[in-house]
C-alpha positions in Angstrom: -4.4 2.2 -25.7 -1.9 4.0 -23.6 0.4 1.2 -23.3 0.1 0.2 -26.9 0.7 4.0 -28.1 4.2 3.3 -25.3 5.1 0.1 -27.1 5.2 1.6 -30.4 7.3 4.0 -29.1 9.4 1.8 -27.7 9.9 -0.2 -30.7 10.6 2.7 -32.9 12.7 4.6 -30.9 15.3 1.1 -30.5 15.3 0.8 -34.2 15.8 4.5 -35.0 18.6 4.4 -32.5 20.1 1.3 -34.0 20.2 1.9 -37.1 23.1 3.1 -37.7 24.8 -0.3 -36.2 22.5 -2.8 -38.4 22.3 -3.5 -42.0 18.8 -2.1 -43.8 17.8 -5.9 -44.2 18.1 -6.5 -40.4 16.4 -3.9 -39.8 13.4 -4.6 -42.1 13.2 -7.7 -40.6 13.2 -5.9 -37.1 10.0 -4.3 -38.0 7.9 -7.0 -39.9 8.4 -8.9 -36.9 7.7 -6.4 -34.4 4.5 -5.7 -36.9 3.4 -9.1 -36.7 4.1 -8.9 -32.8 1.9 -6.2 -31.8 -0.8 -7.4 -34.4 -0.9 -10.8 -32.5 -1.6 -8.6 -29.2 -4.7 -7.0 -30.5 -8.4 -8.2 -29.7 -11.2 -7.4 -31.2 -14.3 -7.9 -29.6 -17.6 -7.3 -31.2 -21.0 -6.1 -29.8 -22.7 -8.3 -27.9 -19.9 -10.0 -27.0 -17.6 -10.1 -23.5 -13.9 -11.7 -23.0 -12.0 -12.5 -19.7 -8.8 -11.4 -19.4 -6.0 -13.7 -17.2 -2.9 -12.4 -16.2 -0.2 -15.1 -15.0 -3.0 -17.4 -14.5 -5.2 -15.1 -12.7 -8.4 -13.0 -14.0 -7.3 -9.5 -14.9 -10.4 -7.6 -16.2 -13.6 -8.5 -18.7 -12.9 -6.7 -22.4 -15.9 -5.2 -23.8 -17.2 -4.3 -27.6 -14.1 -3.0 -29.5 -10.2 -3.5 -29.5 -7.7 -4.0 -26.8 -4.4 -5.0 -26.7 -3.6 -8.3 -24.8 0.2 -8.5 -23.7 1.3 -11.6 -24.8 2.5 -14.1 -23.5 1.9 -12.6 -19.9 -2.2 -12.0 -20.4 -4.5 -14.8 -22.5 -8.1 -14.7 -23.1 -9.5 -17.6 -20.7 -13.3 -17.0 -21.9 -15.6 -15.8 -24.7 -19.4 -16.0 -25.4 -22.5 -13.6 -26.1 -24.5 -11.6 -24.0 -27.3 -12.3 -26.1 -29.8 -14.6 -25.5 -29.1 -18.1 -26.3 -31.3 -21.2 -27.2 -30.7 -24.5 -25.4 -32.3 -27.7 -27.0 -32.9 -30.2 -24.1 -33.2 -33.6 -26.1 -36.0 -36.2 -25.5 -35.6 -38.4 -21.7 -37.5 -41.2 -20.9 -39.8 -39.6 -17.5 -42.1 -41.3 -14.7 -45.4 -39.4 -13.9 -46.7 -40.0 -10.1 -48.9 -42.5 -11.5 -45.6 -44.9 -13.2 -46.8 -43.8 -16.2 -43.9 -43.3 -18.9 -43.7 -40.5 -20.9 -40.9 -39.1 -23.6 -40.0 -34.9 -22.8 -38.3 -32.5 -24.8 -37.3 -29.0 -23.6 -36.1 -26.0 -25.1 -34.6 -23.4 -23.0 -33.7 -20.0 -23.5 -31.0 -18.1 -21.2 -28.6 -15.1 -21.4 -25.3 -14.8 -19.3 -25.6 -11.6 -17.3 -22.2 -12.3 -15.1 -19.5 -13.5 -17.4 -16.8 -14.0 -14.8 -19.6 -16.2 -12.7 -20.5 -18.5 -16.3 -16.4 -18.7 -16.1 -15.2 -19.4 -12.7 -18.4 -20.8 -11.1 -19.0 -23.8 -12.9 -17.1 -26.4 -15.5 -18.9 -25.9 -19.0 -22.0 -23.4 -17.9 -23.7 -24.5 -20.6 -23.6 -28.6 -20.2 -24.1 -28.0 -16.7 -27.9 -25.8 -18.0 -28.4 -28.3 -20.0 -28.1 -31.6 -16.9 -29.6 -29.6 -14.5 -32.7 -28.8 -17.4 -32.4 -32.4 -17.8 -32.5 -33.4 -14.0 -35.4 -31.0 -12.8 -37.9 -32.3 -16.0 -38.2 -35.4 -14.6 -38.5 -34.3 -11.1 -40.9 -31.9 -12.3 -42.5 -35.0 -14.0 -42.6 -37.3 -11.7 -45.3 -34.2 -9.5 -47.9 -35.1 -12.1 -50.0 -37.9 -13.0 -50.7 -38.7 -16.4 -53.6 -36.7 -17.1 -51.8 -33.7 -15.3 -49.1 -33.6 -17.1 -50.9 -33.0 -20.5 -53.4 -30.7 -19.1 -50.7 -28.9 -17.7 -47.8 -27.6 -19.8 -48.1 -23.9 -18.5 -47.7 -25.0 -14.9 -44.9 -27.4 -15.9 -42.8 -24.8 -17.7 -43.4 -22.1 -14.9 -42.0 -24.1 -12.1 -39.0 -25.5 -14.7 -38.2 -21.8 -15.2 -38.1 -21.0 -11.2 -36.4 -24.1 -10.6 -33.6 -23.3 -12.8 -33.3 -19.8 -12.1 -33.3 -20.9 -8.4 -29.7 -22.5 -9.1 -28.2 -21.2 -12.1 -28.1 -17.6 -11.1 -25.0 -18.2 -9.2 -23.8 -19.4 -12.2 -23.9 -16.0 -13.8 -26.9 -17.4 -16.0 -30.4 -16.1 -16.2 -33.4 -18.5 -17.4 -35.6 -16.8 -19.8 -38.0 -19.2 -20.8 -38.4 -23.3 -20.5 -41.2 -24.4 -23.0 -41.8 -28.6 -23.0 -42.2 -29.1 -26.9 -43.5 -32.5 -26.6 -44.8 -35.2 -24.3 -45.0 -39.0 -25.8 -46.4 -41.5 -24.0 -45.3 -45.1 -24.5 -46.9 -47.2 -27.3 -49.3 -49.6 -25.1 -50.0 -46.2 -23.1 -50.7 -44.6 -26.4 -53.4 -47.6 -27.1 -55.0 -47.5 -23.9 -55.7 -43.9 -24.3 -56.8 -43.9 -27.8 -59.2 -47.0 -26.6 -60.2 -44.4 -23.4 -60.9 -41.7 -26.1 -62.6 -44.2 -28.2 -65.2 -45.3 -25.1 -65.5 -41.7 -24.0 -66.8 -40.5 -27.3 -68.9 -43.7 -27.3 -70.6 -43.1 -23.9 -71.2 -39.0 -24.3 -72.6 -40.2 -27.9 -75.2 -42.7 -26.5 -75.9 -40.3 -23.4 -76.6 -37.4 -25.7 -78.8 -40.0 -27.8 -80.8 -41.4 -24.9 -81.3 -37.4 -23.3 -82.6 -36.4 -27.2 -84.9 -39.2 -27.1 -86.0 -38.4 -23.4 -86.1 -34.3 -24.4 -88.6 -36.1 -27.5 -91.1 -38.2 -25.3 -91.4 -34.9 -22.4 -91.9 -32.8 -25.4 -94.4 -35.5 -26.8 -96.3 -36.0 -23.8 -96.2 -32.3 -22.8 -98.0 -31.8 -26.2 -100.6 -34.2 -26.0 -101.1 -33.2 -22.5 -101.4 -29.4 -23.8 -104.0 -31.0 -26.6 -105.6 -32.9 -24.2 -106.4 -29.3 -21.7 -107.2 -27.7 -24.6 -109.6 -30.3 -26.3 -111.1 -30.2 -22.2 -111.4 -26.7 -22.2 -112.8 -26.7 -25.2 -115.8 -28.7 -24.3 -116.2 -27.3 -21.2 -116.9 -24.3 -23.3 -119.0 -25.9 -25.6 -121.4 -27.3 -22.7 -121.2 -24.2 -21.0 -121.9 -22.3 -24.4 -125.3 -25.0 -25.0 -126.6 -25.0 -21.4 -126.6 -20.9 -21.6 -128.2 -21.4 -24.9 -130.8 -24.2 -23.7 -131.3 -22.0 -21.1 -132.1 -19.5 -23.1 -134.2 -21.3 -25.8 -136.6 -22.3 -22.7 -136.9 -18.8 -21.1 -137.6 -17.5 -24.8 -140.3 -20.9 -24.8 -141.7 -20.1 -21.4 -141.8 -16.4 -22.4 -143.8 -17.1 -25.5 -146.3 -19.7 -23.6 -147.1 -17.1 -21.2 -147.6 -14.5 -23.7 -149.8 -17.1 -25.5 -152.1 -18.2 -22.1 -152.7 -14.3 -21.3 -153.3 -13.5 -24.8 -156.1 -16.0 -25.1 -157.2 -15.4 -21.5 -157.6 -11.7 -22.6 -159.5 -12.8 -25.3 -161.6 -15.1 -23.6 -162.1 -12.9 -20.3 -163.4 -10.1 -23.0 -166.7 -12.1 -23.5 -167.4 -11.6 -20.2 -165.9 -15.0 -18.3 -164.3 -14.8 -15.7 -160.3 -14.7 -15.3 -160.2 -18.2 -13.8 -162.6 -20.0 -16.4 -160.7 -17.9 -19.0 -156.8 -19.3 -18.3 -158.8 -22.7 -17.6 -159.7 -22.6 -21.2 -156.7 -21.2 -22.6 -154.7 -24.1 -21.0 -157.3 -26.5 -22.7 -156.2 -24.8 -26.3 -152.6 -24.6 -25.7 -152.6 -28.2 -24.7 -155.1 -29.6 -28.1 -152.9 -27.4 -30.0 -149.3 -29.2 -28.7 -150.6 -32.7 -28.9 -151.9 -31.7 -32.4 -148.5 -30.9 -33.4 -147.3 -34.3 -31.9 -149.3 -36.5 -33.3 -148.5 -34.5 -36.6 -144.9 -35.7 -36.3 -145.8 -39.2 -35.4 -147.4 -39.2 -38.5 -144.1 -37.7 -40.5 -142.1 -40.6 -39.1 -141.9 -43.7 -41.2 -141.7 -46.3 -39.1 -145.2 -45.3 -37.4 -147.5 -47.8 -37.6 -150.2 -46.1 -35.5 -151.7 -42.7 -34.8 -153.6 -42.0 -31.5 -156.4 -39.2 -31.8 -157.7 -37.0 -29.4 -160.8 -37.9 -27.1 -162.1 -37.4 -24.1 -159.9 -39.7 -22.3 -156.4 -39.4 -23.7 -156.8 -35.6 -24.3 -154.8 -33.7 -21.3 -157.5 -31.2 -20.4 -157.1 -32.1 -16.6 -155.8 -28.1 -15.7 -155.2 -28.9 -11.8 -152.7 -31.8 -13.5 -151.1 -29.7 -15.6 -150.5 -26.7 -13.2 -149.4 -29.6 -10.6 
């Protein structure tokens, strides 16, 4: 601003000092032209924005946001661009995976210049020569993977893209923010023999998961009837245990009752005066009529008897030594 405030002077002071040599119309002339002049030399630069400055050829300074004066035709602006960060659209390249499968890869990239003299004077056209080298180190990066990789892979892919950019550009003055693959396409009969892959895979997990319901179905089957089968086992194990306790039972009550019986009528019998002996002798002998009495009663019930035994001397069990035996 100093030597803009001096050039004014300058100016002024020449046509103050000849005007009384000129015509007014010269004069007026004098000053549009030495407006139009000094408005040619001014720069404005606006925020965000960074200009170099060449003097005779040669860089001179950077200009920052606001306005400067340029002195023409000895200083020219040789480069201007944002500091902000700028968006890079890689277009689709044909790619090799490490399996010679081919794919189709887009890339966007996002970068900021943080050394504007570098983006200037290291490199012809910093942003064509971003853009080759994005182009260059996609298919390199590509070429790592195999098929398979490559799709199950994106966030690997775009980290080493960023370091491998960053990793040369940054003595360009350029600083990689972000590399994101937007798509990868593979070729059309690749494209079929993946769809047909997807096809058989959903076809094999659909019959495995079939045959393991129908395998889960016959365990839980023959676990059940198994279960049933314990359980039906148990429960007649139960049941037999349940009826021999109660047969066993039943003939202590009987056996209980019988010798109640024989000492009853021994009692009665040893009260006439017979002795203990002769008296269970006989009570045996009454016990015995009275039981084959009560059989021959239900042989006699049954209808399809067709003859009825009675008691006598020979059939009649009153053989006491063969009954105790």
């Amino acid at each position: 601003m100093s030597s803009l405030r001096a050039l004014f002077l300058v100016l002024f002071s020449q046509l103050w000092l000849s005007q009384a040599y000129l015509p007014k119309e010269t004069i007026t002339a004098c000053c549009v032209g030495a407006a139009v002049g000094v408005a040619s030399c001014l720069k404005v630069i606006s925020t965000g924005d960074e200009c170099l400055v060449e003097r005779l050829g040669k860089y001179n300074r950077s200009l920052g946001p606001g306005i400067h004066f340029i002195s023409k035709p000895f200083e020219t602006v040789s480069f201007k661009d944002t500091l902000k960060e700028q968006i890079l659209d890689v277009p689709p390249q044909e790619c090799f995976t490490a399996d010679n499968a081919q794919l189709t890869a887009d890339a966007i990239v996002y970068l900021r210049i943080v050394n504007m003299k570098d983006a200037c004077y290291e490199v012809f056209n910093v942003k064509n020569a971003v853009l080759n080298l994005c182009l260059t180190h996609v298919r390199e990066e590509i070429g790592h993977l195999t098929l398979e990789e490559s799709f199950s892979s994106r966030g690997e892919l775009n980290k080493a893209l960023l370091e491998s950019l960053n990793h040369v550009s940054k003595g360009w003055g350029i600083e990689i923010t972000r590399v994101e693959i937007q798509s990868l396409e593979p070729s059309y009969d690749i494209k079929r023999a993946l769809e047909s892959q997807i096809s058989a895979d959903r076809k094999k997990r659909a019959a495995i998961l079939q045959s393991e319901g129908e395998k889960t179905k016959l365990i839980n089957e023959a676990e059940g009837r198994a279960q049933a089968m314990l359980a039906d086992a148990e429960a007649t194990k139960q049941s037999i245990i349940l009826a021999s306790h109660a047969e066993a039972e039943r003939q202590r009550l009987e056996a209980d009752g019988i010798r109640l019986a024989i000492e009853t009528l021994a009692n009665a019998i040893a009260a006439d005066g017979q002795p203990r002996n002769k008296a269970i002798k006989e009570s045996l002998q009454f016990l015995g009529l009275v039981r084959y009495l009560e059989t021959q009663g239900k042989f006699a019930s049954s209808d399809s008897t067709k003859v009825l035994m009675f008691p006598s001397q020979d059939n009649l069990p009153l053989n006491v030594h063969s009954i105790m035996q």
